[in-house]
C-alpha positions as CSV (number, residue, x, y, z in Angstrom):
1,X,33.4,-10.6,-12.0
2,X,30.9,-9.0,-10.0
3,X,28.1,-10.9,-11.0
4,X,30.2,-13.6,-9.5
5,X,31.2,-11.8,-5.9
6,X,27.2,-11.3,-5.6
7,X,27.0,-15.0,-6.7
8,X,29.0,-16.0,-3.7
9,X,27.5,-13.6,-1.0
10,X,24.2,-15.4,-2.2
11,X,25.7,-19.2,-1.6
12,X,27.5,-18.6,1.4
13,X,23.7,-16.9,3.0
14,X,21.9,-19.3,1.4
15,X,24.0,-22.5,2.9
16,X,24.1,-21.5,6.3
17,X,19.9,-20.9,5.8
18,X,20.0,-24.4,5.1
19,X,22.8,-25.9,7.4
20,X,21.7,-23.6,10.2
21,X,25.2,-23.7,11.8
22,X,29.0,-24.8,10.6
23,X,32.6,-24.5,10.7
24,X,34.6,-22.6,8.8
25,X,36.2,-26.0,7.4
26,X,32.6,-27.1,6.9
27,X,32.0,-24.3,4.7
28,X,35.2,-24.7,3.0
29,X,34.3,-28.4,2.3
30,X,30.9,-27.5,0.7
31,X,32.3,-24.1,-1.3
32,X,34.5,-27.0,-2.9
33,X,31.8,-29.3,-3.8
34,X,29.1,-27.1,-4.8
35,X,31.1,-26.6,-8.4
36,X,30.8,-22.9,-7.9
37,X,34.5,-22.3,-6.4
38,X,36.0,-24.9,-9.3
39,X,37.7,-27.1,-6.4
40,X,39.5,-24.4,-4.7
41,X,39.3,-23.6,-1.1
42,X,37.7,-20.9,0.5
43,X,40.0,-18.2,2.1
44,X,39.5,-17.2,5.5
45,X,40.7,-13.5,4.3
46,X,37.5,-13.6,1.8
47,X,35.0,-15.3,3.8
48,X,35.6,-12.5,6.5
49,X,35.1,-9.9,3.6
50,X,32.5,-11.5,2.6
51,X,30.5,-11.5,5.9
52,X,30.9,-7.5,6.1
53,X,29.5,-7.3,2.5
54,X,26.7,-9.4,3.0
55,X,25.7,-7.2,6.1
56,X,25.1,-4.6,3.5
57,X,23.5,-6.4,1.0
58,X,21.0,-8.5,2.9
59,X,21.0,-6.6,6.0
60,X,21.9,-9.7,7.9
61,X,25.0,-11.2,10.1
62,X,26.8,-13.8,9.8
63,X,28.4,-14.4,13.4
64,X,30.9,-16.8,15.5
65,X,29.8,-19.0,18.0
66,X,33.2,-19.8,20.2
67,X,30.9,-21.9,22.7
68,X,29.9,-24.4,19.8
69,X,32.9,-25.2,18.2
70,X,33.6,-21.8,16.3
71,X,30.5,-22.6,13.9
72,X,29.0,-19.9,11.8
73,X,25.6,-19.0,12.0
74,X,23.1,-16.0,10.9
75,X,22.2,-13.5,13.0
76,X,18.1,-13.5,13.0
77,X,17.7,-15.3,10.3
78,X,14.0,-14.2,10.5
79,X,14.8,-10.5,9.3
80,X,15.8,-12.6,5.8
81,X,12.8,-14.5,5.9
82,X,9.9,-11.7,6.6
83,X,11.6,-9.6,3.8
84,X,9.5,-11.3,1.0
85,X,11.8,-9.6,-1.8
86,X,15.3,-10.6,-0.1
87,X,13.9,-14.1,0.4
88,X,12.7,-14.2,-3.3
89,X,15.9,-12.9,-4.5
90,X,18.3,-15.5,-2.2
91,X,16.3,-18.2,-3.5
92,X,16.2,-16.8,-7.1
93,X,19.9,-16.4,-7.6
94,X,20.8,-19.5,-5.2
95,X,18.8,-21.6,-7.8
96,X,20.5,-19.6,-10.8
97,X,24.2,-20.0,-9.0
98,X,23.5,-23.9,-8.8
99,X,22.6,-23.9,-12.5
100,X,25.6,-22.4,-13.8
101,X,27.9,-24.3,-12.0
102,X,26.7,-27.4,-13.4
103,X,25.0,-27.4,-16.6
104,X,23.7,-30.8,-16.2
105,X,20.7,-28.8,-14.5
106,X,20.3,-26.3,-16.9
107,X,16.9,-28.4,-18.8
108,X,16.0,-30.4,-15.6
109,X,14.5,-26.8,-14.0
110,X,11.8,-25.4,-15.6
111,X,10.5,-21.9,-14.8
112,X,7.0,-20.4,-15.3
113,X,7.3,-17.9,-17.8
114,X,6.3,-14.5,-16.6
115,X,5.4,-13.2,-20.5
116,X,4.2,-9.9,-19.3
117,X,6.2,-6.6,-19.1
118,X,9.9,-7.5,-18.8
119,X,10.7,-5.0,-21.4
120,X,9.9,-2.0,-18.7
121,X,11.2,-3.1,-15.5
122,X,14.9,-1.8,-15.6
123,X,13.1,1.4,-16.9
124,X,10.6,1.7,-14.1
125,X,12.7,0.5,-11.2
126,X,15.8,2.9,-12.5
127,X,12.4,5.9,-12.5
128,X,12.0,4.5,-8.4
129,X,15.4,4.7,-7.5
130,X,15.7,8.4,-9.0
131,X,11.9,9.6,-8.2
132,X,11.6,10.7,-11.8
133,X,8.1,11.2,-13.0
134,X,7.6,8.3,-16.2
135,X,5.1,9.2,-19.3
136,X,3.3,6.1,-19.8
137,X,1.4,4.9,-23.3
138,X,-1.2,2.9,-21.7
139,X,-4.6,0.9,-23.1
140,X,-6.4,-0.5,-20.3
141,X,-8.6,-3.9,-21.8
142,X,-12.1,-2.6,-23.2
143,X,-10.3,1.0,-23.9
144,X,-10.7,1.5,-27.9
145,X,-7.2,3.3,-28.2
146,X,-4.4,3.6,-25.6
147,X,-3.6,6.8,-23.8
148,X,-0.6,8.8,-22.9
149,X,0.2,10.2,-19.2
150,X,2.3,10.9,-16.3
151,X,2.4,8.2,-13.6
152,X,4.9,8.9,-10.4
153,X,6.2,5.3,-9.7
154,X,6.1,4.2,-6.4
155,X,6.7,0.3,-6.0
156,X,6.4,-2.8,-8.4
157,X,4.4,-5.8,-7.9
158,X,4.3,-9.0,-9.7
159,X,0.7,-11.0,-9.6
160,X,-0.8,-14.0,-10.7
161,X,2.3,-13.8,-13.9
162,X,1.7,-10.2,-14.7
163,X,3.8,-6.9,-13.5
164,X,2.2,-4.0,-12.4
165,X,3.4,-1.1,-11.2
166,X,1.6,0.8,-8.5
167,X,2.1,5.1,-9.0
168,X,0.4,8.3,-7.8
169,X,-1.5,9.7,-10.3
170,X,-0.4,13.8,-10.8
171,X,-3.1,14.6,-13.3
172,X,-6.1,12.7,-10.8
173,X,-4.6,14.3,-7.8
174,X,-4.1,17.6,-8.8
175,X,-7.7,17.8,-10.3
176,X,-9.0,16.4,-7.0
177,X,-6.9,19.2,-4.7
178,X,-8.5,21.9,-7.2
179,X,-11.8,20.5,-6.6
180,X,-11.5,20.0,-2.9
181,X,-12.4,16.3,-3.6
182,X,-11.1,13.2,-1.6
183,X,-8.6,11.7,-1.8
184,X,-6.1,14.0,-2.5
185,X,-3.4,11.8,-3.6
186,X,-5.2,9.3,-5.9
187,X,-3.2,6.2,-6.7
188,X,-3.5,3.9,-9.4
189,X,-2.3,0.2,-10.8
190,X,-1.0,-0.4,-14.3
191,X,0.0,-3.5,-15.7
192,X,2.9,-3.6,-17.6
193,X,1.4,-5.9,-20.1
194,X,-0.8,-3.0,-21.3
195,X,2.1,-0.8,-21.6
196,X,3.8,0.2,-25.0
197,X,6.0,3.1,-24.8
198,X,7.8,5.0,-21.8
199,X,9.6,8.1,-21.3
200,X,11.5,9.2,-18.5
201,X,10.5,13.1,-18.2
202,X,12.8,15.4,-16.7
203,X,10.2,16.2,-13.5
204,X,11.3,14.7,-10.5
205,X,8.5,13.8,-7.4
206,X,8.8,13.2,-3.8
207,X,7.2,10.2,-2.0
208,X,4.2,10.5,0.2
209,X,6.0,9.7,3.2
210,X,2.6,8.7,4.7
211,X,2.0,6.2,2.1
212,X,1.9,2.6,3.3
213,X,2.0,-0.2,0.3
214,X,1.4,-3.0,2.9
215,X,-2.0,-1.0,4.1
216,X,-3.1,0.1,0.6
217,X,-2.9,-3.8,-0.5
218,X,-4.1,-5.3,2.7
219,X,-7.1,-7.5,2.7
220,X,-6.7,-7.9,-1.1
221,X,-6.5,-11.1,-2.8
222,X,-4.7,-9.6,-5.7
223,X,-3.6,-6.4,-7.7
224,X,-7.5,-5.2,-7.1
225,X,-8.3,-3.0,-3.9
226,X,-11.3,-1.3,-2.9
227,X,-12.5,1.2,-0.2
228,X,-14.6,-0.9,1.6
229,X,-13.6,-2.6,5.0
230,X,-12.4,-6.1,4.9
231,X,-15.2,-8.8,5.8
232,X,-14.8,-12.3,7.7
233,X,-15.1,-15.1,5.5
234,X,-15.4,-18.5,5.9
235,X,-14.7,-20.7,4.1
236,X,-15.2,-24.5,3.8
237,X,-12.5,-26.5,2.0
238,X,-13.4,-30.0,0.9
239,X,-11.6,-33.2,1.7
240,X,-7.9,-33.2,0.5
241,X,-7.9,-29.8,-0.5
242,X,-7.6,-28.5,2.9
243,X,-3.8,-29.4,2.9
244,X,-3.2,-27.2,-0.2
245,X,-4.2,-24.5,1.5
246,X,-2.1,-25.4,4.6
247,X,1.0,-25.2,2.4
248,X,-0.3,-22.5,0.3
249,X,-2.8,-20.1,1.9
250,X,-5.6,-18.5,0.0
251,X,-4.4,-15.0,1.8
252,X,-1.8,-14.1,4.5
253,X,-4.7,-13.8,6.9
254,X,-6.1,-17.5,6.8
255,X,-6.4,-18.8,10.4
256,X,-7.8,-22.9,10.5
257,X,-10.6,-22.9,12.6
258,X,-11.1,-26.9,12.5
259,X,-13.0,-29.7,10.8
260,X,-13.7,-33.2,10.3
261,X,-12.6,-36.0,7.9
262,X,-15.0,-34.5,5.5
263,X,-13.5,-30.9,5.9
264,X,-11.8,-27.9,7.1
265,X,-13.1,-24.5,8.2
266,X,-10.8,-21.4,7.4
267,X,-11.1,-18.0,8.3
268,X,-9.7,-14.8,6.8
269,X,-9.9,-10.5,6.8
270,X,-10.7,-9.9,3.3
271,X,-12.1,-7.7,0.9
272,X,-14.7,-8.9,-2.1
273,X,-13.0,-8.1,-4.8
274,X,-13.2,-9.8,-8.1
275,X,-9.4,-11.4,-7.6
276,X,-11.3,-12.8,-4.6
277,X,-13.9,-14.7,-6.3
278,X,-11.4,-15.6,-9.5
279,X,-9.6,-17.7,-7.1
280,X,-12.6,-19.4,-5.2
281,X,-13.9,-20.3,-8.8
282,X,-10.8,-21.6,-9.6
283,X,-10.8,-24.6,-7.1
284,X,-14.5,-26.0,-8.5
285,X,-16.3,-27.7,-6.2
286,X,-13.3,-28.1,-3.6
287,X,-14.3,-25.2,-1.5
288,X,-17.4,-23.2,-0.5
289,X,-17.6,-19.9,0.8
290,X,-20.2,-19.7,4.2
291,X,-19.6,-16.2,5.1
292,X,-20.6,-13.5,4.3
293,X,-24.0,-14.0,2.3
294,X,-23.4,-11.4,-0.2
295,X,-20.3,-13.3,-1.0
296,X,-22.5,-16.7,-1.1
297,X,-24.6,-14.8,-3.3
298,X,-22.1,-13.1,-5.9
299,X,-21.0,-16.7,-6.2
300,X,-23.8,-18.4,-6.9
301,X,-24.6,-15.6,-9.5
302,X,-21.3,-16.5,-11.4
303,X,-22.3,-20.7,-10.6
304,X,-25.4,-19.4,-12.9
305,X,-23.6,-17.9,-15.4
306,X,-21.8,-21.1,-15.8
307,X,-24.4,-23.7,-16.0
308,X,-26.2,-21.3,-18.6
309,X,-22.5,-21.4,-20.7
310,X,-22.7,-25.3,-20.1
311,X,-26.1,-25.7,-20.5
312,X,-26.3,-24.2,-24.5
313,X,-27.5,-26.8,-27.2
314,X,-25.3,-25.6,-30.2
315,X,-24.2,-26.9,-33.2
316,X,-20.8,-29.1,-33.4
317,X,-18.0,-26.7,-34.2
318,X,-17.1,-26.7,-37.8
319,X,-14.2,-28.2,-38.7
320,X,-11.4,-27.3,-41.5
């Protein structure tokens, strides 16, 4: 029952996202069709229910407008759409709701699996909403055996199909503070994937409050960071390929700086890391990097390394 009260906070946000502004009977006429509320009509007593729940769940209003016919609108509907987890969520269970009403749908979506991980999220997240310290079995690629340690859990993130979780470190802070080394709170990524055993301890942390995710990520083009600054870079993207990137930017920071029918210039704040370069190598010969040159020149190292793999004269592969 409640998985189905949440299910119809979630439609009745998500329709006036998408119908910007309607009457009550307008939303009556759509609850009906959608195959959610079986045909029956919509009370007034729950949809005003509804609108104080959904102020707590979403953190948005849903309010009157007595100039315009009565029609229903949302309050800064912006608020939902810079909150990239809300959003993701709305759209998640919107798409979910639509499915169940009508199982027509149910093989005419397909979802990218996410194979990494799942196992530990309830775990983990339950470990952030309590502050409990996890012990985490953990083996790292290129490690010959896994290890086992105490991680404080501080947010999840999912990346290119994998989870991670981001946490402070006790055992690397604590050594640094006895050392008088920097930083003093050493943070570190995990991904879930790599993860085969958790305990919750019975230790219990408290959150740097001077800890900023958005900061400690910014300029990254992934789950890597790095200490250095973030660098301009240019980049030049070649004929069509410049729309991709219009609908799905390389990085929050790109800014078009022009082109031609040839191409299009882009410019971004970012840090060389190696999810960087995985993603310009992943678009061929569709973009070029112009700035900086050290960037030019890391990828002209791995442009090497390629034509060398390519370049081999081996035998046939054997055959069964």
């Amino acid at each position: 029952m409640a998985a189905n009260i949440i299910g119809r906070y979630v439609w009745l946000v998500d329709t006036l996202r998408r119908y910007k502004r309607l009457t009550f009977k307008e939303i009556n006429e759509l609850w009906q069709e959608s195959g959610l509320g079986y045909g029956d009509v919509f009370p007034k007593r729950t949809f005003h229910n509804h609108q104080k729940a959904i102020v707590d769940l979403f953190d948005v209003y849903i309010e009157c407008d007595r100039k315009d016919g009565y029609r229903y609108y949302l309050d800064e509907p912006e608020r939902l759409e810079g909150n990239n987890f809300r959003s993701w969520l709305l759209s998640s269970y919107a798409t979910l709701n639509q499915i169940q009403a009508d199982s027509k749908l149910e093989k005419r979506i397909l979802f990218e699996d996410i194979p990494s991980g799942q196992l530990w999220l309830t775990t983990i997240a339950n470990a952030m909403r309590r502050n409990r310290v996890l012990a985490i079995t953990h083996q790292g690629f290129g490690r010959p055996e896994p290890s086992t340690f105490e991680i404080e859990p501080y947010l999840l993130k999912v990346v290119r199909r994998r989870w991670y979780v981001l946490a402070r470190s006790p055992y690397y802070s604590e050594r640094n503070k006895a050392k008088g080394r920097e930083p003093e709170n050493v943070y570190r990524v995990y991904a879930l994937d790599r993860i085969s055993h958790i305990e919750e301890t019975n230790k219990t942390f408290t959150i740097n409050k001077s800890f900023d995710a958005q900061a400690y990520f910014e300029g990254c083009c992934g789950i890597i960071t790095s200490d250095k600054p973030a660098k301009r870079v240019v980049i030049r993207a070649y004929g069509g390929f410049a729309d991709y990137l219009r609908t799905l930017p390389l990085h929050e920071s790109q800014h078009e700086l022009g082109g031609d029918d040839e191409s299009t210039l882009f410019e971004y704040r970012l840090k060389l890391t190696f999810d960087f370069y995985q993603q310009v190598l992943e678009q061929g010969d569709q973009m070029e990097v112009l700035e900086p040159e050290e960037a030019r020149k890391e990828l002209h190292n791995f442009a090497l390394n390629l034509m060398r793999y390519y370049d081999r004269k081996e035998d046939t592969p054997c055959k069964d």
